[in-house]
N, C-alpha and C positions, 0 to 999 in steps of 0.2 A: 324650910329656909325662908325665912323675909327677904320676899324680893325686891323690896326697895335697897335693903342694905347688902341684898347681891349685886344689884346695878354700880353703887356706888363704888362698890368694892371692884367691881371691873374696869369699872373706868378708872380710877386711881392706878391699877395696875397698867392697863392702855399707857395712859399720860407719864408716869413714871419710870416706864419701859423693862420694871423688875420687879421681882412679889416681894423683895426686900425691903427695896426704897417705899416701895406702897404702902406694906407693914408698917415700916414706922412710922409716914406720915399720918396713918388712920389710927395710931397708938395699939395694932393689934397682933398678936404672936404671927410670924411668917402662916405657921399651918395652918392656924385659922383661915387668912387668905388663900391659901392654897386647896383648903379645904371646899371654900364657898364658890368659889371658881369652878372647881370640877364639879359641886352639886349643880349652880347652874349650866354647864355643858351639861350634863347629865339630862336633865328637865327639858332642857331645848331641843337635845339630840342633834347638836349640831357641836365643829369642834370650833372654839372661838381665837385660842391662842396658839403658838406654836413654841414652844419653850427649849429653850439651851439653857446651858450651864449660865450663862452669863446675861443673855437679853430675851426679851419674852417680844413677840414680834406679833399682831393680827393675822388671821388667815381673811380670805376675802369677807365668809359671813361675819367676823367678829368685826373686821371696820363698820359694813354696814349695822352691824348690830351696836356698835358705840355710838357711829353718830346720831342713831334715833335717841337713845339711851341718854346721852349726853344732855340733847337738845328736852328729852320728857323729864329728866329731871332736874333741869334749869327754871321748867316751866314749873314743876312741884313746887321749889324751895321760893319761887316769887307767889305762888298762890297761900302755902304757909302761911308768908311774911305779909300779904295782905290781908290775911284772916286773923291777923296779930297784932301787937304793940310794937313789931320788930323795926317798924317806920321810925316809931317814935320814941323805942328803947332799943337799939341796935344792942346785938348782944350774941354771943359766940367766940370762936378759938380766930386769932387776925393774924394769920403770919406773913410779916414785913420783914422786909432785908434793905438796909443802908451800910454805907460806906462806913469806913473806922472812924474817920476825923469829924465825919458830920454828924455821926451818932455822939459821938463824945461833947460835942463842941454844940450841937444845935434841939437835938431828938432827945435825948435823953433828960437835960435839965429841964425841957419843957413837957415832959410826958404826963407827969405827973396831975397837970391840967386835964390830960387827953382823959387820962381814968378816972377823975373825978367827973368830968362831963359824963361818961358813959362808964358806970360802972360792971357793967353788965360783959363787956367788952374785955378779953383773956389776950392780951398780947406776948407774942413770939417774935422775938426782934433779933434776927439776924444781923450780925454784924462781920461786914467783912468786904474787901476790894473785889473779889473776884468778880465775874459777871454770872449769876445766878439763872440758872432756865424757869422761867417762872412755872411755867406747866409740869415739866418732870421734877421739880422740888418743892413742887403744892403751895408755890407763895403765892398769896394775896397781890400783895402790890412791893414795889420797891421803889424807894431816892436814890436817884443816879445821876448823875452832872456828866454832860459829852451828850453830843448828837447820839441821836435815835440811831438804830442797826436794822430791829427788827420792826417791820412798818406793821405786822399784822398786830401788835400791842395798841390798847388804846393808853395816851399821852396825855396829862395835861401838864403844862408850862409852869411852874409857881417864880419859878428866878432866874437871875444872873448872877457869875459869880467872877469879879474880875482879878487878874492875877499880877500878881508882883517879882519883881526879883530881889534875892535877895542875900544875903550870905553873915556869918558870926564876924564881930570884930577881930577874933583873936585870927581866924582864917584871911581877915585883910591886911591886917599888919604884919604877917607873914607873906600874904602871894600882891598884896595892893591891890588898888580899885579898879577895873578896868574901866575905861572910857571909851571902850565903842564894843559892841558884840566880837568882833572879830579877833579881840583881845583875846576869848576867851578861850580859842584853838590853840591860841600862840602860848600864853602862858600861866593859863590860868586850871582847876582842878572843877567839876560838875557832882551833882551827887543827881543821878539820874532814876528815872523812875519807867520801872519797864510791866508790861501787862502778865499779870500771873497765868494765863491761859494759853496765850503767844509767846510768852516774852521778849515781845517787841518792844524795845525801847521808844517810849515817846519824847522827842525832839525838843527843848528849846526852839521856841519858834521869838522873834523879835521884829518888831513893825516901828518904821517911824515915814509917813509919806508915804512914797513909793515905795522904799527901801524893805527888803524882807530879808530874814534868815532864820534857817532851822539849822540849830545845831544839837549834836548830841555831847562832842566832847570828850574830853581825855577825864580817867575819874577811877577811882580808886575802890568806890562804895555806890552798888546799886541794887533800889530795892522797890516791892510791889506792894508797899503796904503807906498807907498816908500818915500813919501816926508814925513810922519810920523814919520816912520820908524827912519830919520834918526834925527829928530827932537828930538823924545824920547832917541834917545842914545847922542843929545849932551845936552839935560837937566839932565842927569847923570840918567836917570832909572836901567841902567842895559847895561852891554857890551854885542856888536852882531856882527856880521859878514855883510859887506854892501860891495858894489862894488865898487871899488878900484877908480874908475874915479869919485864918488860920494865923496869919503871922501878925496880926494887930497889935496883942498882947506882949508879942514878943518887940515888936519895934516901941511899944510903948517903956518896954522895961529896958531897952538897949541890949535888949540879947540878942538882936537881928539889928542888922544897916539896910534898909532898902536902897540897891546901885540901880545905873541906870533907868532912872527915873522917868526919860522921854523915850524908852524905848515900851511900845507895849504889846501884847498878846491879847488873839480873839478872845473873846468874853468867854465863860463856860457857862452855856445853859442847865438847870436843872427842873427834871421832869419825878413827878408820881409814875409812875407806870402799872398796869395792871393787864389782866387777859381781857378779852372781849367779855366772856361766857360771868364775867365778875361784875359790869358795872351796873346792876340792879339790885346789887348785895348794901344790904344798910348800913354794913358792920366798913365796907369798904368806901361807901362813901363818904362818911364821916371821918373815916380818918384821912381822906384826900381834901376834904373843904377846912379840916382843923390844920395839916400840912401847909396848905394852900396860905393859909390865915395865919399862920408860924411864921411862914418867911415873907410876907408880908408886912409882920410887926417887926423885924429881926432890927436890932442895931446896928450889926454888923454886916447886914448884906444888903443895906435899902441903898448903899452911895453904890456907883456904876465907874 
């Protein structure tokens, strides 16, 4: 057995918490995993995992035997990658995960650049609202906007993204313009936006001065996906609150009314995020300084 690609193969299985999910992130037949696993228990003579039907759990020796494991070949793939071009031609499998609207809207049109700079470089680009476990779905890094949760992720800052209210004309000519938030309990419809994990509706929030209010609202159509999201408010369900570089387009073409103009919501920060055990990877650096350098130059996210 090659014991480098038995280490790795165990530790994928660790961090994934299943020989399914590991299987297909390493591209390889469940058995095979399952295979190299028991050869190295075997070799060790010692037992590493504890296995159910459903989750695969460490026994004492297999933590200890992960975190050495973990940490030797962290330190392999950085001695590699110094003994190589990989500095200076990053190059490998990058899997990323971004949100729907800003893959559509900001990632995608400009990707094209990313793989001409680094051709060498194989991206996997998850798309989708959910909140992704970076470690048990072997992503590299992810674009996420909203405060931090997990502090042990390292974080870098690339923007802000400010939000608007807003609603279709045909939806105002029917329900009319509110003129103060408080309107919008009283008599107005919301197309609300709740978390696919929790489904915790998140709140219209409204600031003007002192003055605050989080509302959720009376609303017909609610949903956890942004390209939805903004779909349902230009089919007139109900006025919401979307992010300002999402609805430009649409205020430009008057298929959106921006209301309540003075009232406004906290900014939404947007972060790269990545594991610890990732930020000596070439392959992830680069795409965090070229991210970084994207919104940066953006049109539509440089105003506050």
């Amino acid at each position: 057995m090659d014991q480098i690609q038995g280490m790795r193969i165990f530790v994928r299985v660790v961090e994934a918490g299943n020989f399914t999910r590991a299987a297909d992130s390493l591209g390889l037949p469940k058995g095979t995993v399952t295979k190299q696993i028991q050869a190295l228990e075997s070799r060790l003579h010692v037992k590493l995992l504890n296995r159910t039907t459903r989750r695969v759990t460490v026994t004492p020796d297999g933590a200890a035997y992960y975190e050495r494991t973990a940490r030797l070949l962290n330190d392999f793939d950085d001695i590699e990658a110094s003994m190589t071009n990989a500095q200076a031609n990053p190059s490998g499998r990058l899997r990323v995960d971004v949100g729907s609207s800003m893959a559509r809207l900001v990632i995608l049109p400009a990707l094209q650049g990313f793989c001409d700079l680094y051709p060498d470089i194989q991206v996997d680009l998850g798309v989708s609202d959910r909140t992704v476990d970076l470690i048990t779905d072997n992503v590299d890094c992810v674009i996420r906007a909203g405060e931090l949760a997990d502090q042990s992720l390292v974080a870098r800052r690339i923007g802000n993204m400010p939000w608007i209210t807003v609603a279709s004309p045909a939806y105002l000519k029917r329900y009319g313009v509110p003129q103060h938030p408080s309107d919008i309990e009283k008599r107005h419809l919301v197309v609300n936006f709740f978390s696919g994990s929790t489904r915790r509706i998140y709140p219209h929030q409204f600031q003007r001065g002192d003055e605050h209010f989080e509302i959720v609202g009376p609303y017909r159509v609610s949903v956890n996906d942004s390209n939805a999201h903004l779909t349902a408010v230009l089919g007139g369900f109900g006025l919401s609150q979307v992010i300002r570089y999402i609805a430009e387009p649409y205020l430009e073409s008057g298929e959106l009314v921006q209301i309540l103009p003075e009232w406004t919501r906290p900014i939404l920060p947007v972060h790269v995020v990545y594991p610890p055990n990732r930020h000596l990877s070439a392959k992830v650096r680069a795409f965090v300084d070229w991210t970084a350098d994207l919104f940066a130059r953006h049109p539509r996210l440089q105003r506050a």
